[in-house]
KOLTI-612125 format. One record per residue (C-alpha): x, y, z. Coordinates in steps of 0.001 Angstrom, whole numbers, m for minus. Example, Ala and Ser with C-alpha at 12.3 -4.5 7.8 and 13.67 -1.06 7.14 Angstrom:
<rs>
{{12300, m4500, 7800}}
{{13670, m1060, 7140}}
</rs>
This chain:
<rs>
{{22576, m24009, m19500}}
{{25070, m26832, m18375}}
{{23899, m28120, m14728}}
{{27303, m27471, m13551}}
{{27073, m23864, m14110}}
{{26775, m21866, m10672}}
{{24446, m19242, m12701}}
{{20923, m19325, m12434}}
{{18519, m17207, m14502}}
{{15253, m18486, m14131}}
{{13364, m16002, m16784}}
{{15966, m14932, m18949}}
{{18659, m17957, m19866}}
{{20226, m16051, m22431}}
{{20914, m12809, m20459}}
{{22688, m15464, m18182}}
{{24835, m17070, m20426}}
{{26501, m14396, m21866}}
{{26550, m12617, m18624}}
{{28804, m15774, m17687}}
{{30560, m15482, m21187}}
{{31908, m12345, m20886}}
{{32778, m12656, m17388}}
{{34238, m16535, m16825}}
{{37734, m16571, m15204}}
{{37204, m13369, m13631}}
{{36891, m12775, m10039}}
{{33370, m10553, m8658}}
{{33554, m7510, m7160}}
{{29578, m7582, m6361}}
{{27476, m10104, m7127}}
{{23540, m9000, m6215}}
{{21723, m12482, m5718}}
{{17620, m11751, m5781}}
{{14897, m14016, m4093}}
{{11377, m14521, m3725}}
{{9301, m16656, m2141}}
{{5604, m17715, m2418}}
{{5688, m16690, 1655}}
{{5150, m12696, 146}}
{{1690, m13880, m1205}}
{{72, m14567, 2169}}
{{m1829, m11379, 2981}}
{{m864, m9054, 5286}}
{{2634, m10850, 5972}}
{{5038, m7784, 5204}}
{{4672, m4077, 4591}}
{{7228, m4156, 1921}}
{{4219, m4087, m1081}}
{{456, m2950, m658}}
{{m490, m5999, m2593}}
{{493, m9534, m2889}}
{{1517, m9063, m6550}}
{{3660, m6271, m5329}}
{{5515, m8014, m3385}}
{{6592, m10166, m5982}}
{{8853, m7091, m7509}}
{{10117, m6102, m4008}}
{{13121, m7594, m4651}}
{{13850, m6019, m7810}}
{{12300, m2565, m6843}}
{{15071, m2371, m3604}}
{{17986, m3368, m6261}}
{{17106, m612, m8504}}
{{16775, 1822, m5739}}
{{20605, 856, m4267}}
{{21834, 480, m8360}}
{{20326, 3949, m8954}}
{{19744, 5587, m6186}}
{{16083, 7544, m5234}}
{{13687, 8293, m7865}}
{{14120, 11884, m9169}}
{{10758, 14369, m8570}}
{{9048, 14609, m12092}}
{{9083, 17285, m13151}}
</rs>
């Protein structure tokens, strides 16, 4: 990825690029930016997770609950 570019995908380059592909020139409606920060790990420091390693996916986990909403019951 060209260091000019103001995408960053730090696991998945590809998904990136042609993320940025198919959307160059265009102008957002949403963008979602996710973070995470070695902070989480300290135990005890947030509620958010029960573990450390949980709280690693926090992020993730609360944009997939706005994207799609609560988790149906199973059933």
């Amino acid at each position: 990825m060209p260091l000019s570019s103001p995408v960053a995908h730090h696991t998945a380059p590809a998904i990136t690029q042609r993320w940025q592909q198919q959307h160059q020139g265009q102008r957002p409606a949403y963008i979602c930016v996710l973070g995470f920060t070695e902070t989480a790990l300290v135990p005890g420091i947030s509620a958010a997770g029960n573990t450390p390693e949980a709280r690693m996916m926090t992020a993730v986990a609360d944009a997939e609950f706005i994207y799609d909403g609560p988790p149906s019951a199973a059933q």
